[in-house]
C-alpha positions as CSV (number, residue, x, y, z in Angstrom):
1,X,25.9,2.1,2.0
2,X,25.0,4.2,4.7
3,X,27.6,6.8,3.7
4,X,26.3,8.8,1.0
5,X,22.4,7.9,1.7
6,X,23.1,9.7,5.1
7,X,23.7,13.1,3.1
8,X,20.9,15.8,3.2
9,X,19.9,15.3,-0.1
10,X,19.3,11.7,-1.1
11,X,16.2,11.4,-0.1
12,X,14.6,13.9,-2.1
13,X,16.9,13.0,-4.9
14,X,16.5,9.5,-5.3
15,X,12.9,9.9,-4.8
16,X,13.4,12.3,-8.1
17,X,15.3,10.1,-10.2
18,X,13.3,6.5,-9.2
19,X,10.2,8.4,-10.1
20,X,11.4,9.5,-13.7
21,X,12.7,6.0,-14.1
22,X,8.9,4.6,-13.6
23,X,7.4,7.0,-15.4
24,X,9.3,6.6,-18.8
25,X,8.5,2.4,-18.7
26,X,5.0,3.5,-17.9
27,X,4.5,5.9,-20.4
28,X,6.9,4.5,-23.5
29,X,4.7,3.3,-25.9
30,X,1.8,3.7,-23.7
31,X,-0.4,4.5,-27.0
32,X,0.5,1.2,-28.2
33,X,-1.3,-1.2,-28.9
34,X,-3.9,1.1,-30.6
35,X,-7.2,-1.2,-30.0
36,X,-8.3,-1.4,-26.7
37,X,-7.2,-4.0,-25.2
38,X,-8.8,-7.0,-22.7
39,X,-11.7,-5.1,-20.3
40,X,-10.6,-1.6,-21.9
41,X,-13.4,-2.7,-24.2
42,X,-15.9,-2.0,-21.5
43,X,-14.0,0.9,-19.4
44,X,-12.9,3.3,-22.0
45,X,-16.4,3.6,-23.9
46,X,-18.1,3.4,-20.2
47,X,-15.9,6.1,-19.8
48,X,-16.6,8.1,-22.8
49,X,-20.4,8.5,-22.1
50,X,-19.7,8.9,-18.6
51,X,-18.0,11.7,-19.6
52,X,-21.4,13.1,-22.2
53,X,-23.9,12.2,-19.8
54,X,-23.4,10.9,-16.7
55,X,-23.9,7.7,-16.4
56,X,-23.0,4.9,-19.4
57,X,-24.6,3.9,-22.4
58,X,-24.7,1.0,-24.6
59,X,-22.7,0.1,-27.1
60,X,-23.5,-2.7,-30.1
61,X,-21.4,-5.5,-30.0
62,X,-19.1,-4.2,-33.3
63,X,-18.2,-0.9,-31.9
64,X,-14.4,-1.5,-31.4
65,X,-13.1,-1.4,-35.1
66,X,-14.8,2.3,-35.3
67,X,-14.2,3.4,-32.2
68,X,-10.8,2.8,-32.1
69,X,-10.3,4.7,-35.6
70,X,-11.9,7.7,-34.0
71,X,-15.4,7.3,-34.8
72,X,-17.2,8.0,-31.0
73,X,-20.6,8.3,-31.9
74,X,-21.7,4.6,-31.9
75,X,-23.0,4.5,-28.5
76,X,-27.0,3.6,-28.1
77,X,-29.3,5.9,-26.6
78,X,-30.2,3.2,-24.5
79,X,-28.5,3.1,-20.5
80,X,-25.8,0.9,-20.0
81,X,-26.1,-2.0,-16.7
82,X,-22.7,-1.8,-15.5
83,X,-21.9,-3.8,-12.5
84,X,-18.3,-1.9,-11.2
85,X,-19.2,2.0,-9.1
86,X,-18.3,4.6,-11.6
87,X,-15.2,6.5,-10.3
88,X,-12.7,4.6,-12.0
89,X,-14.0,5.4,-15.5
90,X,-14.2,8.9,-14.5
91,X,-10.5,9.1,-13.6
92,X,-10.1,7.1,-17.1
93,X,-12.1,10.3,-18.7
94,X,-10.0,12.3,-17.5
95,X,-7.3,11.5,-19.6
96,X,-9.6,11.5,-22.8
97,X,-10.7,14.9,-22.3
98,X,-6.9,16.0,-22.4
99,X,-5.3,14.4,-24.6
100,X,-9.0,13.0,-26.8
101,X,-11.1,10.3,-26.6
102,X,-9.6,8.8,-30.2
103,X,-5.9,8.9,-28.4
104,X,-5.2,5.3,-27.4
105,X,-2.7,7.4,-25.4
106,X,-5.5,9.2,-24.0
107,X,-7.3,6.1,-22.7
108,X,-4.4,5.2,-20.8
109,X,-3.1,8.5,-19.6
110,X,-4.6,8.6,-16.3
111,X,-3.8,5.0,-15.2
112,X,-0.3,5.6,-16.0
113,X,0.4,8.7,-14.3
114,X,-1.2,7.6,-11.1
115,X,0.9,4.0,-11.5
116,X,4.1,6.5,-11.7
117,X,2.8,8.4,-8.2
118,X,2.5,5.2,-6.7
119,X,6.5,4.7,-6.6
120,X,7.0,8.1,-4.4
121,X,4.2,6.8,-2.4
122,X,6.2,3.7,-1.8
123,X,9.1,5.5,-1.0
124,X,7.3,7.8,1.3
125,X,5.6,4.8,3.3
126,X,9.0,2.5,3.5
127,X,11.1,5.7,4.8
128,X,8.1,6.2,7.8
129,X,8.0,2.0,8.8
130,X,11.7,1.5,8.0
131,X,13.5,3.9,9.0
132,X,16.2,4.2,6.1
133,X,16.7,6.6,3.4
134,X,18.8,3.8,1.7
135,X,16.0,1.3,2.2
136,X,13.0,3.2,0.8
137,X,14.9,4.1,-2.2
138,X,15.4,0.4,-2.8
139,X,11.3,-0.1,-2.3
140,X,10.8,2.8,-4.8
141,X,13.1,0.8,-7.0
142,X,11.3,-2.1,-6.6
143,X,8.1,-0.7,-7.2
144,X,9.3,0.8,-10.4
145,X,10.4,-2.1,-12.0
146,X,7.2,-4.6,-10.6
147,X,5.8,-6.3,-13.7
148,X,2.2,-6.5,-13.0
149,X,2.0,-3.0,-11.9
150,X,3.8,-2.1,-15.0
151,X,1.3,-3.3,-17.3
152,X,-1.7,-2.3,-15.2
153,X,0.0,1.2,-15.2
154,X,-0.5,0.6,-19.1
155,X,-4.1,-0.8,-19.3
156,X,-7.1,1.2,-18.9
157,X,-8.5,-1.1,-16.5
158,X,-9.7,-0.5,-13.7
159,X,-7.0,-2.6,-10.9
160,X,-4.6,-0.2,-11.3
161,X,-6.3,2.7,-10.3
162,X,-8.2,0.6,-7.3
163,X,-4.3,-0.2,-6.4
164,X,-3.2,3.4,-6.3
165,X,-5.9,5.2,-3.6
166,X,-5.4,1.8,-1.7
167,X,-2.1,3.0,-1.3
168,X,-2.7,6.2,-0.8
169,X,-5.1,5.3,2.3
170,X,-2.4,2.9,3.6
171,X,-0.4,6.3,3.9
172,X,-2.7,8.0,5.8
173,X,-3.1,5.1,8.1
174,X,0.8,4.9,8.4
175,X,1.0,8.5,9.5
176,X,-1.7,8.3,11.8
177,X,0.3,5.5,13.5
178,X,3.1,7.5,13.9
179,X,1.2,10.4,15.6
180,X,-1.2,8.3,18.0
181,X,2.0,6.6,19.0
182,X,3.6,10.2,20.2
183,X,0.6,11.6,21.3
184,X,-0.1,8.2,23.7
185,X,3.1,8.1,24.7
186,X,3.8,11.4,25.5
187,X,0.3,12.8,26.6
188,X,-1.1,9.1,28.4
189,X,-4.6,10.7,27.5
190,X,-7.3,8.7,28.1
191,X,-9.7,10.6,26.5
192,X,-11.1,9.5,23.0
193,X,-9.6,11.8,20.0
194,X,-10.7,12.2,16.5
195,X,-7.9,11.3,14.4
196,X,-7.5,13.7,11.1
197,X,-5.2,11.4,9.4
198,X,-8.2,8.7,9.7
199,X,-10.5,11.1,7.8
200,X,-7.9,10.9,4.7
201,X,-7.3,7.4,4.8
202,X,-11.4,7.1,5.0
203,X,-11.9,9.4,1.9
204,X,-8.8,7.7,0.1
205,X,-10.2,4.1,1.0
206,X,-14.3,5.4,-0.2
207,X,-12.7,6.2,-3.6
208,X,-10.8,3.2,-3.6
209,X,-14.6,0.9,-2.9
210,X,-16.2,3.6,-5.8
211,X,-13.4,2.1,-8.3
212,X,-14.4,-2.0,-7.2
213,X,-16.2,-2.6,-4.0
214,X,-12.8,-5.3,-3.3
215,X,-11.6,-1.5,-2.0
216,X,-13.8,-2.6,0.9
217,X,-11.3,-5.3,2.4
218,X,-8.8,-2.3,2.8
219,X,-11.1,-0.3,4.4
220,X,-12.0,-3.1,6.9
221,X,-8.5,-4.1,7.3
222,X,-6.7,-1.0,7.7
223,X,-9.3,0.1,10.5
224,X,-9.1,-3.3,12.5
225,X,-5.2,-2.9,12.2
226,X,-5.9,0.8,14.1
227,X,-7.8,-1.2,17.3
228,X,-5.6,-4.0,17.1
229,X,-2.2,-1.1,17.3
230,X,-4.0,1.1,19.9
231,X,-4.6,-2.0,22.6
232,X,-1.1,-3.3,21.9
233,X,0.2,0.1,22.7
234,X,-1.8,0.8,26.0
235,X,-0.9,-2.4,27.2
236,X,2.6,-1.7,26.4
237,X,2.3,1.8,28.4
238,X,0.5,0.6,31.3
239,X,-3.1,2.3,30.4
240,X,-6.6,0.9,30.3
241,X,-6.7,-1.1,27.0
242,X,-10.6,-1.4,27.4
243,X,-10.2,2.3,26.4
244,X,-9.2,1.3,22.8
245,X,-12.5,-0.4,22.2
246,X,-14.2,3.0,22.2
247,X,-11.4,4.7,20.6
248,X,-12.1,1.9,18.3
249,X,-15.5,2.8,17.7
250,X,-15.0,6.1,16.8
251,X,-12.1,5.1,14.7
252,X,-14.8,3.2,12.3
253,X,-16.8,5.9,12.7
254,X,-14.0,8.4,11.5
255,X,-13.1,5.8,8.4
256,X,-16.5,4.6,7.5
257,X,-18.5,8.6,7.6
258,X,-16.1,10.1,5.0
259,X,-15.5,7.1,2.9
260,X,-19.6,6.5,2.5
261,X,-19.8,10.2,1.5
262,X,-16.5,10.0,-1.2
263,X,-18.3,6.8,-2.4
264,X,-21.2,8.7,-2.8
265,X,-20.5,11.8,-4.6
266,X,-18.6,9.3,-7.2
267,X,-22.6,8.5,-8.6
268,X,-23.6,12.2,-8.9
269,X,-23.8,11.9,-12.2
270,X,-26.3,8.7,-11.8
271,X,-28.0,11.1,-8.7
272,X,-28.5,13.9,-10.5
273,X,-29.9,12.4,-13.9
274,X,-32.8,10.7,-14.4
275,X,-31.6,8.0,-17.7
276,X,-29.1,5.9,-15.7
277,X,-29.4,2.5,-15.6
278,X,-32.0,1.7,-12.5
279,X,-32.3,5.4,-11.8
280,X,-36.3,5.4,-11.7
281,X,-36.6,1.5,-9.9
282,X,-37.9,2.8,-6.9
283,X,-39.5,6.1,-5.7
284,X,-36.3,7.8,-4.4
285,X,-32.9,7.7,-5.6
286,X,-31.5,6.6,-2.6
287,X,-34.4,3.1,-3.0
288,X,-32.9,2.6,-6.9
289,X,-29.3,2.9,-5.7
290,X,-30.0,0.6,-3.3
291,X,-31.6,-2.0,-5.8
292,X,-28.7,-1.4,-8.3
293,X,-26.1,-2.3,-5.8
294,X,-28.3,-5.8,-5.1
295,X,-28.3,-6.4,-8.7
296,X,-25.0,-5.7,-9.0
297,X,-24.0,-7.9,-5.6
298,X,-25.3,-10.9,-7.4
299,X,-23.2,-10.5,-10.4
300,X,-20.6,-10.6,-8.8
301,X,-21.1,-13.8,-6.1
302,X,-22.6,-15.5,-9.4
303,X,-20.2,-14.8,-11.6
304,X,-18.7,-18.4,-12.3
305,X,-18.0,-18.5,-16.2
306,X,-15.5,-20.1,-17.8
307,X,-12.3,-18.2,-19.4
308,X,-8.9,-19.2,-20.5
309,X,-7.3,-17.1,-17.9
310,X,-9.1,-16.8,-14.9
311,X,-6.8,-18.0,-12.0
312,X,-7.8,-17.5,-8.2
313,X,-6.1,-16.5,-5.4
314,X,-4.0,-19.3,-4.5
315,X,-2.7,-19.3,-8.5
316,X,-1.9,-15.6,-7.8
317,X,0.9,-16.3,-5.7
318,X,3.0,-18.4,-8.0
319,X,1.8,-15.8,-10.9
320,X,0.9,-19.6,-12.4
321,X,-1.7,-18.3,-14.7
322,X,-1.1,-14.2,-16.3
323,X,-3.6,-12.5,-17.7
324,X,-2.7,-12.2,-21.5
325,X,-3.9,-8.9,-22.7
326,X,-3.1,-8.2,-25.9
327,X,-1.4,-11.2,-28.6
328,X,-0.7,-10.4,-32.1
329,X,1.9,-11.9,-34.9
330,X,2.4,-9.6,-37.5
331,X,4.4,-9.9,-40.9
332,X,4.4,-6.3,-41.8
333,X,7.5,-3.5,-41.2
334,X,4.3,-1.2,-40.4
335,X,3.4,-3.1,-37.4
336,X,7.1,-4.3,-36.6
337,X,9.2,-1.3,-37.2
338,X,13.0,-2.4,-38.0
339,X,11.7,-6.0,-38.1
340,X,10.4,-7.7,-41.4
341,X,8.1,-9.6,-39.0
342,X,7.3,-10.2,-35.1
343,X,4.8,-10.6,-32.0
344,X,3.6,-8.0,-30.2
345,X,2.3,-8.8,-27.0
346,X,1.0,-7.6,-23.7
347,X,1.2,-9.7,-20.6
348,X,0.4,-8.7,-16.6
349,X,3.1,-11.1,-15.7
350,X,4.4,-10.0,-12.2
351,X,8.7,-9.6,-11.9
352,X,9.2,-13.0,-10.6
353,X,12.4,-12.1,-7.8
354,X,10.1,-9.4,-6.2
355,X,7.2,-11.7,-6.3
356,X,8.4,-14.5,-5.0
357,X,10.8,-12.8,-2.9
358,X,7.8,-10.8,-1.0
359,X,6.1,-13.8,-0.6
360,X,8.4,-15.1,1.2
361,X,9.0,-11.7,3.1
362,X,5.2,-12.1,4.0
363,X,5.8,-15.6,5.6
364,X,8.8,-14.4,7.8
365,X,6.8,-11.6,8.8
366,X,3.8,-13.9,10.0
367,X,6.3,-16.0,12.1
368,X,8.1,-12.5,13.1
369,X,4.9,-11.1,14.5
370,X,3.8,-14.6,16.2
371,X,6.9,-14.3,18.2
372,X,6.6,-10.1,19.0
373,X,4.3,-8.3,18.1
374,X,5.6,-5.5,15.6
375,X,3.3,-2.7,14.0
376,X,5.5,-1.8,11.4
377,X,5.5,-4.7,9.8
378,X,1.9,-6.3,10.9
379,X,0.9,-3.2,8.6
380,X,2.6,-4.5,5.8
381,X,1.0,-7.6,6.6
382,X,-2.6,-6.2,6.9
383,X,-2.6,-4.8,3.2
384,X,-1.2,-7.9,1.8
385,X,-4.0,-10.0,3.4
386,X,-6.9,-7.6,3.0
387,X,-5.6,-7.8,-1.2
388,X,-5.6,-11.4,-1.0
389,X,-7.4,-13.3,1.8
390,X,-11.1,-12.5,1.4
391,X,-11.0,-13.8,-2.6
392,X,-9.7,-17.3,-1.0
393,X,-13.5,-17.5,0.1
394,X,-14.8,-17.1,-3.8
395,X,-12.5,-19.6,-5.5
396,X,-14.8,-20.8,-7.6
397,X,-15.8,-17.2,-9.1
398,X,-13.9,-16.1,-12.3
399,X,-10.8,-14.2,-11.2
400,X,-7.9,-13.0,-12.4
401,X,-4.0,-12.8,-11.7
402,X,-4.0,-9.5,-12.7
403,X,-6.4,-8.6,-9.3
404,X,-3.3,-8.9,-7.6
405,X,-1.8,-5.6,-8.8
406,X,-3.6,-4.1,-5.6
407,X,-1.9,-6.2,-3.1
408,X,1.8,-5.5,-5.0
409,X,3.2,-2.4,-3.5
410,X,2.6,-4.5,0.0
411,X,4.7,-7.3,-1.4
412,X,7.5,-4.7,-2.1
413,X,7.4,-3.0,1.1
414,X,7.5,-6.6,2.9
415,X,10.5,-8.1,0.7
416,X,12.2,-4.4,1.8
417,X,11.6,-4.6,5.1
418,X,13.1,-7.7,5.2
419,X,16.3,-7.1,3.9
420,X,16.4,-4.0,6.2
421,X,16.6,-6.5,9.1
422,X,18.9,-9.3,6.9
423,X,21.2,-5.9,6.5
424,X,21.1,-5.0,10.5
425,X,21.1,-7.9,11.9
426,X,22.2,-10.3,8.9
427,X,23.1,-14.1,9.3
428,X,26.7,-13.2,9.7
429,X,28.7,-10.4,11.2
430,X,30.3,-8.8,7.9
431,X,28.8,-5.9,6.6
432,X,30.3,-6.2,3.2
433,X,28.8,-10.0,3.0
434,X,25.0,-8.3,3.3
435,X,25.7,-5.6,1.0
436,X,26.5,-8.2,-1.4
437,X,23.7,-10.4,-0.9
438,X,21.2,-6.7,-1.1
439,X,23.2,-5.8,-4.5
440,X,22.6,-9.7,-5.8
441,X,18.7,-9.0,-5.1
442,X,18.8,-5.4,-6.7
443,X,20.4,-7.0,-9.6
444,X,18.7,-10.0,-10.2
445,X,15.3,-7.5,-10.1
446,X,16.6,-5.3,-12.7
447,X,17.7,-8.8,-14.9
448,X,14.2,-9.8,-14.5
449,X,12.7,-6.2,-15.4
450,X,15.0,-6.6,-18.6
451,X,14.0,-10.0,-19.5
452,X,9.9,-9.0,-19.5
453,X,10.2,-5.6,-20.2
454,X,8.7,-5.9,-24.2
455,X,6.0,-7.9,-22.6
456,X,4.9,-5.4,-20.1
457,X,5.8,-2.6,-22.7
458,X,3.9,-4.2,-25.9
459,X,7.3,-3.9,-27.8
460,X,7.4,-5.7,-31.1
461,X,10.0,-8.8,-30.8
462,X,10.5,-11.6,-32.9
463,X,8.8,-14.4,-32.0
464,X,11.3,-16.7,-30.9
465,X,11.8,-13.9,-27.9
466,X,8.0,-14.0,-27.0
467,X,8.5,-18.1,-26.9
468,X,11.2,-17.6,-24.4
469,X,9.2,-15.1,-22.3
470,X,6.8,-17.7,-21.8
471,X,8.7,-19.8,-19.6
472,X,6.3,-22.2,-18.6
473,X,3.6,-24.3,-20.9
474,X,0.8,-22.8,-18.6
475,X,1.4,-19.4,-19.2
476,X,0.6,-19.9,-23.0
């Protein structure tokens, strides 16, 4: 195993070749299905007058069926209340304005490419906390074939995109790790030091909050883990750990400054007009942006309505209730291609051996880190728990499975780290008996990818297959 990952090269290209691999399931038959598609109902037409003016407008109730044959000029002239921050729908514009705003492949362009650069970005973190060229290819493996990030690759919704610059800022945390670690241990500075990587992670994490304010548990999270790291480490080095409180402190500061101001810029449009929703509440803008975001606070702690798959956070880890998407039975070779007739039908189910498998991971890091502490993996932990913890306080909210999406890559990273240490350390001495258990894993993964992959892909099947995808009455 070791062997040939050892060489010069295989880093770079396995990183090249896992990469293609996610990007061709994330972007076959990304134009289909050709309606939008669950909450792209809302973010692709928010995103389309975004895109003319700004801020959103409203729609009427019957826009879809026109909209989605090309017609865009249905919107009101009326502003829009939205209750999410806007930069998610810009990124979604995005892709309309290069491919069109009629292009079903358009509307998802821009979620799929950034769910393909999330796979070298998992590849990139495992290689810095593991160590292993071999290992971080398998995460980047992982990654690519992960169900719910599949399908939220191929939504434009907005999950997927929160996912990616949560990842991204967990790199920038990662590398800062790595460099206040040398610098500590070879300077022993006491002084306090601005930390550049910090700034990134804050701008990455403020974009993350302007696509759902749920990017705010990152940002919280990922800065307590930077105290928590720096006192273990002066402790550990024999200085003064009552110098990481201020270290601390400017630490927030270094996170919180640049993320406010990414988060920011994101409403320009809504700044600089005058017809956004709320825009002329209050004298200044910064009064009516203030009274929006109350507004919109109390949506979301109110929101409590009922719908046939919301499922909350402790439903999440068992996957026991996926979002369904998109559901169609068709009887026509237009719809079906080779098939007379068939289903076609788009679930955010998650691939069950890498989901249950990094569940798992996460428990025997928790007892891991109870034992010794270890940063490389009580990071791993952090972004898992700052994805899932704080919606155990709002079970009674409507919530979805597909939420989760954000907290995946963590759940790869912590199932690879994990068999990192099964493959050094093991439960018995023979090498070739780990390998084997490592290939059983990768294997099983790919089985799994297989058996979902026309659910995540919308690929017409005949309905007896959909019947069998469904494996358990719930899911239905």
């Amino acid at each position: 195993m070791t062997r040939w990952s050892s060489h010069h090269r295989f880093g770079w290209v396995s990183t090249l070749v896992i990469t293609l691999m996610a990007a061709l399931i994330r972007f076959a038959n990304l134009a289909n299905p050709k309606v939008l598609v669950f909450d792209e109902t809302y973010y692709v037409k928010d995103a389309f007058t975004l895109g003319l003016f700004g801020s959103e407008r409203q729609w009427p109730k019957d826009a879809n069926p026109a909209f989605e044959s090309g017609d865009l000029s249905g919107f009101l002239d009326a502003a829009a209340y939205v209750v999410h921050p806007p930069f998610g729908k810009w990124v979604i514009w995005l892709g309309m304005q290069l491919f069109g705003a009629d292009s079903s492949f358009g509307w998802r362009f821009s979620t799929a490419l950034l769910g393909t650069l999330m796979v070298p970005l998992v590849i990139l973190i495992a290689r810095k906390l593991i160590g292993s060229n071999f290992f971080a290819a398998v995460a980047g493996f992982f990654m690519a074939l992960e169900g719910l990030s599949i399908t939220l690759s191929r939504t434009a919704i907005l999950d997927g995109i929160l996912a990616f610059f949560v990842l991204l800022g967990f790199y920038f945390i990662v590398i800062d790790g790595e460099r206040w670690w040398q610098r500590l241990r070879f300077t022993r500075s006491n002084a306090l030091v601005l930390r550049p990587w910090l700034l990134a992670a804050g701008v990455s994490l403020g974009l993350a909050t302007s696509v759902k304010w749920s990017g705010l548990y990152f940002l919280a999270g990922f800065g307590l883990y930077t105290f928590v790291v720096d006192f273990w480490q002066r402790g550990r080095l024999g200085l003064p750990r009552l110098l990481a409180v201020g270290q601390g402190f400017l630490n927030a500061a270094t996170l919180l400054i640049p993320a406010l101001f990414a988060y920011l810029v994101t409403w320009l449009g809504w700044i600089l007009g005058s017809d956004g929703w709320g825009r002329t509440a209050a004298g200044t803008w910064v009064e009516s942006l203030w009274r929006y975001h109350l507004n919109a606070f109390t949506f979301h702690t109110g929101l409590a309505s009922d719908h046939p798959y919301q499922a909350n956070a402790f439903e999440w880890l068992l996957s026991l209730r996926p979002t369904a998407f998109f559901f169609e039975k068709y009887e026509s070779v237009d719809n079906c291609g080779l098939l007379d007739k068939c289903t076609v039908a788009l679930t955010a189910i998650p691939n069950l051996v890498l989901w249950l498998g990094g569940l798992l991971a996460i428990i025997w890091i928790i007892g891991r880190n109870l034992k010794k502490f270890e940063p490389s993996s009580f990071a791993i932990l952090v972004g898992f728990l700052a994805g899932w913890l704080p919606w155990v306080f709002f079970l009674e909210r409507t919530t979805f499975q597909f939420y989760a999406v954000a907290y995946a890559p963590f759940l790869v990273l912590a199932l690879t780290f994990g068999l990192h240490q099964y493959w050094r350390h093991g439960i018995t001495r023979s090498n070739p008996s780990r390998n084997g258990v490592i290939g059983v894993l990768i294997f099983l993964t790919v089985v799994t990818a297989l058996y979902f992959m026309s659910i995540w892909l919308a690929v017409p099947v005949p309905h007896l297959i959909w019947q069998m995808q469904m494996l358990f009455p719930f899911w239905v």
